[in-house]
C-alpha positions as CSV (number, residue, x, y, z in Angstrom):
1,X,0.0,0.0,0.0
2,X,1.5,3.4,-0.7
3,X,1.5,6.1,1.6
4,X,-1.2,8.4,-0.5
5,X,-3.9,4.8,-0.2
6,X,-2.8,4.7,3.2
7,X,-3.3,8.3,4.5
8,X,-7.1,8.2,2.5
9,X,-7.8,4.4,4.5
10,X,-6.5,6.3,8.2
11,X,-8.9,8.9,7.8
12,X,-11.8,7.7,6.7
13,X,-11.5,4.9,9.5
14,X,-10.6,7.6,12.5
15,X,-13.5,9.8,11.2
16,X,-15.8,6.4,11.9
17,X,-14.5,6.1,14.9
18,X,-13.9,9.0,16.1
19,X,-17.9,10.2,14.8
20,X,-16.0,13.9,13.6
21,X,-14.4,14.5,10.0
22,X,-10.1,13.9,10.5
23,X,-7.9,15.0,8.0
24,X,-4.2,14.0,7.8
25,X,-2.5,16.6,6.9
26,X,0.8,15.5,6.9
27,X,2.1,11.8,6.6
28,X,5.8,10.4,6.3
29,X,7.4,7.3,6.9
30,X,9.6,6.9,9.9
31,X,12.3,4.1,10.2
32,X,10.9,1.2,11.5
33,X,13.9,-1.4,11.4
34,X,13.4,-4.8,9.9
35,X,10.0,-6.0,11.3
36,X,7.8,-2.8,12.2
37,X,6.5,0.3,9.9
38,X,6.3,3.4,11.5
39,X,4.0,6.2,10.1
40,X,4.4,9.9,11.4
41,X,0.7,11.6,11.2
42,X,0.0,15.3,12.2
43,X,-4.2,15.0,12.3
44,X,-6.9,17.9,12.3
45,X,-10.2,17.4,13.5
46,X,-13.0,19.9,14.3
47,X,-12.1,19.5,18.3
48,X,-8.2,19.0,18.4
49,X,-4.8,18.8,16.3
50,X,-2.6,15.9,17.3
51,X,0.6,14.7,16.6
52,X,0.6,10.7,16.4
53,X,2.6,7.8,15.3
54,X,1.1,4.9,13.3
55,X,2.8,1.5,14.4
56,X,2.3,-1.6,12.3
57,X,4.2,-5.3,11.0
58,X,6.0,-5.2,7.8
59,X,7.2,-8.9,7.6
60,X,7.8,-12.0,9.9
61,X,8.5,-11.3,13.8
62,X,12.2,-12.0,15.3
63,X,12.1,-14.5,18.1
64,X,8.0,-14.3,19.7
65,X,7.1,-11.0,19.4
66,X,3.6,-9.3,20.8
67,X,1.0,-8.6,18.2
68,X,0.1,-5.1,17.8
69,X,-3.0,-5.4,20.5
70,X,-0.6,-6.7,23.2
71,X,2.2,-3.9,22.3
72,X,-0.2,-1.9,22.9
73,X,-1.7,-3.0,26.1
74,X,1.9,-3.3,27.7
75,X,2.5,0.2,26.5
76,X,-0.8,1.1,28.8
77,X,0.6,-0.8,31.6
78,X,3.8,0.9,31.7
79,X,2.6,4.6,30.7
80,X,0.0,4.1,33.7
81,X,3.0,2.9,35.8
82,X,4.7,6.3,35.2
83,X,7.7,5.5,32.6
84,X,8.3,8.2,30.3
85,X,6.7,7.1,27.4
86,X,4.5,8.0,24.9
87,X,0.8,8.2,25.3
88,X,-1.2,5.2,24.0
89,X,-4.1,6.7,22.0
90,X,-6.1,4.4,20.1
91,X,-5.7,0.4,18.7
92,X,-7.2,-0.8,16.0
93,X,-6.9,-4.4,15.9
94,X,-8.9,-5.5,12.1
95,X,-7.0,-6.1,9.5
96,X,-9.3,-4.7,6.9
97,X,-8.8,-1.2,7.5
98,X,-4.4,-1.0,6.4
99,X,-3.9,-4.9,5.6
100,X,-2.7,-5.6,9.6
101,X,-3.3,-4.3,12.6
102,X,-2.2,-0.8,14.1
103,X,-2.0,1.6,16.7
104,X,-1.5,5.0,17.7
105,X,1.0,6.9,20.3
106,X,1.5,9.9,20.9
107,X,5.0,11.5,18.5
108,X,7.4,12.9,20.9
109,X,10.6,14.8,20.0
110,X,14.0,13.3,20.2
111,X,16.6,11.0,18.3
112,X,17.3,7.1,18.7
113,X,20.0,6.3,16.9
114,X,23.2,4.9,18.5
115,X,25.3,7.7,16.7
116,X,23.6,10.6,18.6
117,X,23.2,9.1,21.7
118,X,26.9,8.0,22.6
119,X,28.5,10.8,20.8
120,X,26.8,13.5,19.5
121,X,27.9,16.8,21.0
122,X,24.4,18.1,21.6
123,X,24.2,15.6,24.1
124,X,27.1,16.1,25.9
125,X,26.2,17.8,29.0
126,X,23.1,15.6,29.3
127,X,25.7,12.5,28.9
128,X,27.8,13.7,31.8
129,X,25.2,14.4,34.1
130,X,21.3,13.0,33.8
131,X,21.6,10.7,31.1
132,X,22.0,7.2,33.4
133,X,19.8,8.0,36.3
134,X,17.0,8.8,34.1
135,X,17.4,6.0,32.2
136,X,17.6,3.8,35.1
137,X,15.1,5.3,37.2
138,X,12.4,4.6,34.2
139,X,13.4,0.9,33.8
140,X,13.1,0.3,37.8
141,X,9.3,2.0,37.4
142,X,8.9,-0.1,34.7
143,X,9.4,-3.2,36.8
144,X,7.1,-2.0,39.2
145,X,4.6,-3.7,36.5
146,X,4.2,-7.0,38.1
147,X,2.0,-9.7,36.9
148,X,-0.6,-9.7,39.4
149,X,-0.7,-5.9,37.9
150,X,-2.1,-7.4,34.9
151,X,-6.3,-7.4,34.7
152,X,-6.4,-9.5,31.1
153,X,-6.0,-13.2,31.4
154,X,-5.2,-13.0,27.9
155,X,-2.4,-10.8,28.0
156,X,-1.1,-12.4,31.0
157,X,-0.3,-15.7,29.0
158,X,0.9,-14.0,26.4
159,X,3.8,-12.7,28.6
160,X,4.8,-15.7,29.4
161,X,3.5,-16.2,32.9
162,X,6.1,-18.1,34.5
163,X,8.0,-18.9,37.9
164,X,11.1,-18.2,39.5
165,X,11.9,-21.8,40.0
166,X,10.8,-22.5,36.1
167,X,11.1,-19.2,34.2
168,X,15.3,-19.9,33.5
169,X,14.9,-23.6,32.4
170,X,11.7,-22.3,30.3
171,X,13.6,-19.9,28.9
172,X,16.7,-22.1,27.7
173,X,14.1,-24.5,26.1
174,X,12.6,-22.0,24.0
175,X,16.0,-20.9,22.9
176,X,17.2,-24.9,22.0
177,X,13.7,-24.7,19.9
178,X,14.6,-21.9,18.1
179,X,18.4,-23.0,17.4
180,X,17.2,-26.4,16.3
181,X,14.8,-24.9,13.6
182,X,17.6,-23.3,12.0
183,X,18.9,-25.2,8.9
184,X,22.4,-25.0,10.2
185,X,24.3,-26.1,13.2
186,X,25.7,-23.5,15.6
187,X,27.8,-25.7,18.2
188,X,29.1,-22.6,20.0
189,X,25.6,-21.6,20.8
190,X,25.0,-25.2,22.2
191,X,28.2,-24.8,24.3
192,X,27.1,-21.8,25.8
193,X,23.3,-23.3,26.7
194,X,24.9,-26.1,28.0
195,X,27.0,-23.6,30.5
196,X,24.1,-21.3,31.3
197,X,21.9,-24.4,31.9
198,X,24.5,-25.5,35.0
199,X,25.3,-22.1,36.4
200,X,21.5,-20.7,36.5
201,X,21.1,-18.3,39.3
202,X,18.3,-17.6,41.3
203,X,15.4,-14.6,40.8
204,X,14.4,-12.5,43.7
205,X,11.0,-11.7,41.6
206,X,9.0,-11.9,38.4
207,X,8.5,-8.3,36.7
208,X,7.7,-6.7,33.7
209,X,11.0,-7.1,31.6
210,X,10.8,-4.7,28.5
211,X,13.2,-7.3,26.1
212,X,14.4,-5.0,23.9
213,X,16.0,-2.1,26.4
214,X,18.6,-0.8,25.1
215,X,20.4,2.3,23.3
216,X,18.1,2.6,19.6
217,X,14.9,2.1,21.7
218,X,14.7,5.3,23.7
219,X,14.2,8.9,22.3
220,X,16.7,11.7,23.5
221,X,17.2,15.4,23.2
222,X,19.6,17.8,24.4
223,X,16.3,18.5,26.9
224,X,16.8,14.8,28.3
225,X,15.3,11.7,27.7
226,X,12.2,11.7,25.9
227,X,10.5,8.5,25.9
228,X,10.9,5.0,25.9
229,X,9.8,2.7,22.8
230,X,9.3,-0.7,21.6
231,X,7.6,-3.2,24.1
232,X,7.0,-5.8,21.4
233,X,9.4,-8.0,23.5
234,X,8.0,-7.4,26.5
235,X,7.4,-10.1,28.7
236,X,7.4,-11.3,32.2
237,X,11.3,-12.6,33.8
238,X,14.5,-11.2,35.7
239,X,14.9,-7.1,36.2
240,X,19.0,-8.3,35.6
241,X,17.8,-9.3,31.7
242,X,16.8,-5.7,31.0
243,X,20.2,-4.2,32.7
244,X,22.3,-7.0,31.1
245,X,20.5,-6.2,27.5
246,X,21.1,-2.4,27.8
247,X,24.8,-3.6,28.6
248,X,25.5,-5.9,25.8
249,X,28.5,-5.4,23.6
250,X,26.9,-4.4,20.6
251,X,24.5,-2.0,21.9
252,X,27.3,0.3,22.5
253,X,27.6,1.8,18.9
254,X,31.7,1.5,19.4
255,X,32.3,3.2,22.7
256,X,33.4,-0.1,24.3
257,X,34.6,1.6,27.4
258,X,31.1,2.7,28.2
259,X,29.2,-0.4,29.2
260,X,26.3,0.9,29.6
261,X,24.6,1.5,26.4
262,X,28.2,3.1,25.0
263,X,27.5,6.2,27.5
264,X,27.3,5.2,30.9
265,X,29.5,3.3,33.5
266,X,27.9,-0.2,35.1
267,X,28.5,0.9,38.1
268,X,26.4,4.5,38.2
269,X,23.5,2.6,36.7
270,X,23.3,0.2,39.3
271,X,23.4,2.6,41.9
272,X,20.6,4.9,40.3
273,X,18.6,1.8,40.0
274,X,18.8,0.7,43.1
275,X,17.9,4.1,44.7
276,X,14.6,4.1,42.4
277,X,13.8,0.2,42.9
278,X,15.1,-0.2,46.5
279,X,16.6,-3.5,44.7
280,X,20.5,-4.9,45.3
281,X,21.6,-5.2,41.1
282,X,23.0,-8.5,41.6
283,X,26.6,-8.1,39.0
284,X,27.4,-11.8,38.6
285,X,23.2,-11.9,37.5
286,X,24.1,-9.4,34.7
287,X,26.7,-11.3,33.8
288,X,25.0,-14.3,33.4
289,X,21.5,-12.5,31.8
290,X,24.2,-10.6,29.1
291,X,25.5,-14.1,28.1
292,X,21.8,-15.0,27.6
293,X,21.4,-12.2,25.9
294,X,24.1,-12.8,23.8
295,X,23.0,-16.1,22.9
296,X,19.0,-14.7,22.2
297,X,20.8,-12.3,19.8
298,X,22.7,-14.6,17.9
299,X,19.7,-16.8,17.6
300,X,17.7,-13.6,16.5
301,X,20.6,-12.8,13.8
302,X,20.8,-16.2,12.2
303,X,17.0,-15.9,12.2
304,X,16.8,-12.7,10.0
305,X,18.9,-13.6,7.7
306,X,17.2,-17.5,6.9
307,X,14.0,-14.7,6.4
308,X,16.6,-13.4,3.9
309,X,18.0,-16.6,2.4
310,X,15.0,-18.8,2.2
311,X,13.5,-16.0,-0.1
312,X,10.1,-15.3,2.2
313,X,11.3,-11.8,3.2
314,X,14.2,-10.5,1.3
315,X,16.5,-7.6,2.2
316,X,19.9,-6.8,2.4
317,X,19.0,-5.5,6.3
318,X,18.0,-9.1,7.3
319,X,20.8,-10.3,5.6
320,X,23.6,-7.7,7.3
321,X,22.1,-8.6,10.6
322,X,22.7,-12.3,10.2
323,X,26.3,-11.6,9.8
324,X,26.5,-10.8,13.6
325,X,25.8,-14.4,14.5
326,X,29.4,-15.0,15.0
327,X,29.8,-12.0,16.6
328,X,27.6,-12.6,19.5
329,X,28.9,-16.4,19.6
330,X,32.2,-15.3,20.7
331,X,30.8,-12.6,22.9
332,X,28.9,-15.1,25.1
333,X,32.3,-17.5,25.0
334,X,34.4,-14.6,26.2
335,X,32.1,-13.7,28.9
336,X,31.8,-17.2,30.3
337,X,35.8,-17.1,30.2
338,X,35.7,-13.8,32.1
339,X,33.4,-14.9,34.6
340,X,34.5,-18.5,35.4
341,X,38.2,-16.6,35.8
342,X,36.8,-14.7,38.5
343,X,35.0,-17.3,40.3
């Protein structure tokens, strides 16, 4: 569908439902990466203007991610639960209207990209001073979103309702499924299940884990953090997954010294955390989450490209990304090193 069919479909749907005439009356395309579509949409009606953001699928989903109407529900859950961001405003969950579902947040300012937020000098001051205890103030509310929080039974199970005695051993399973769907063998990844299967820690509590919390999924400004995006990973497991993710290797855009996200030092995030959460960061738990994480993200890469290579969703962005399968492979193995060394 081009944007001009899509902009004519949006309005005359939002003027049904909203029972007054809405004109679009600007539309663009936003980057979406390799599985969503984002649509910027400034809308005029007789009562208000708004500045929104149309969310949809584009292809096949990476690992099990939430369909539009749970994304969306988890974005109410943690707006309500005061994380900064932005303000659920409508889901439409038929197909008919755009070809797949949608919804609508509210567009806020800001950049994502890696680039601008672990170097750009507009952010410099905001770097050196706020940048980490905002960020881990919001993720610690965010994990305030526990499951008895949640009203839907539905929604619930798609979380993954789980256990602290079962969630890590589920959670391993899931990821020997995925590697044995894959045409090819990966016996470094097996190597490093085998190793996180025997040195499993335990989990003070089941939260709210966002999945995907990291530097890219988080709007910024020179004003401070904007808004935090993407829950389509959400799901319910360890706090330490969403620290260990936002401290992975890659995620730090080249600014290896910084740990945190490529702007931030481990050890001010923890403490900022801990002040919001009232919650000891346990470091040998984000150790053992970012080797998880590692091996989730090689899975995920090796994924994206057999989308490429199998022909059902070509692109030379799925196929780039399935390059970093090694790349994560001898992450995790270099972590395990580093940790069994210290033990």
């Amino acid at each position: 569908m081009d944007i001009k069919e899509l902009q004519e479909k949006v309005e005359v749907h939002l003027t049904s439902v909203w029972k007054e005439p809405v004109k679009i009356t600007e539309i663009f395309h936003l980057s979406g990466g390799a599985c969503q579509d984002n649509y910027a949409l400034d809308i005029q009606s007789k009562t208000s203007k708004k500045s929104l953001v149309l969310r949809t699928d584009k292809g096949g989903s990476l690992l099990s991610s939430l369909s539009k109407r749970d994304e969306f529900k988890v974005a109410e859950l943690v707006y309500n639960a005061g994380v900064k961001t932005p303000t659920p405003v409508y889901l439409e969950e038929q197909t008919s209207i755009i070809g797949t579902p949608f919804f609508l947040m509210e567009k806020i300012a800001g950049k994502a990209t890696g680039r601008y937020i672990t170097k750009d000098k507009e952010l410099d001051s905001y770097r050196k001073t706020k940048m980490v205890s905002d960020l881990a103030s919001n993720l610690a509310k965010l994990h305030t979103v526990l499951p008895e929080s949640v009203k839907e039974e539905d929604l619930k199970q798609k979380l993954k309702l789980v256990t602290r005695e079962n969630y890590i051993r589920e959670a391993i399973i899931d990821l020997r499924q995925s590697l044995d769907d894959l045409p090819e063998a990966h016996p470094a990844i097996e190597l490093c299940l085998n190793w996180l299967e025997s040195h499993a820690p335990n989990i003070d509590k089941i939260v709210l884990v966002h999945g995907d919390f990291r530097t890219g999924n988080f709007m910024m400004n020179a004003d401070g953090l904007q808004g935090i995006l993407d829950f389509e990973f959400a799901h319910f497991g360890d706090r330490h997954e969403d620290i260990a993710w936002l401290c992975m290797r890659d995620w730090r855009f080249g600014r290896l010294n910084k740990e945190v996200g490529g702007f931030g030092d481990r050890k001010d995030f923890y403490q900022e955390y801990e002040l919001t959460s009232g919650i000891k960061v346990d470091p040998y738990k984000v150790s053992y989450w970012e080797i998880m994480g590692n091996i989730r993200w090689a899975i995920g890469s090796a994924q994206q490209a057999e989308r490429h290579l199998s022909g059902k969703d070509k692109g030379i962005e799925l196929a780039s990304i399935g390059r970093r399968t090694a790349e994560m492979e001898w992450e995790a193995m270099r972590l395990i090193e580093e940790l069994e060394n210290a033990i």
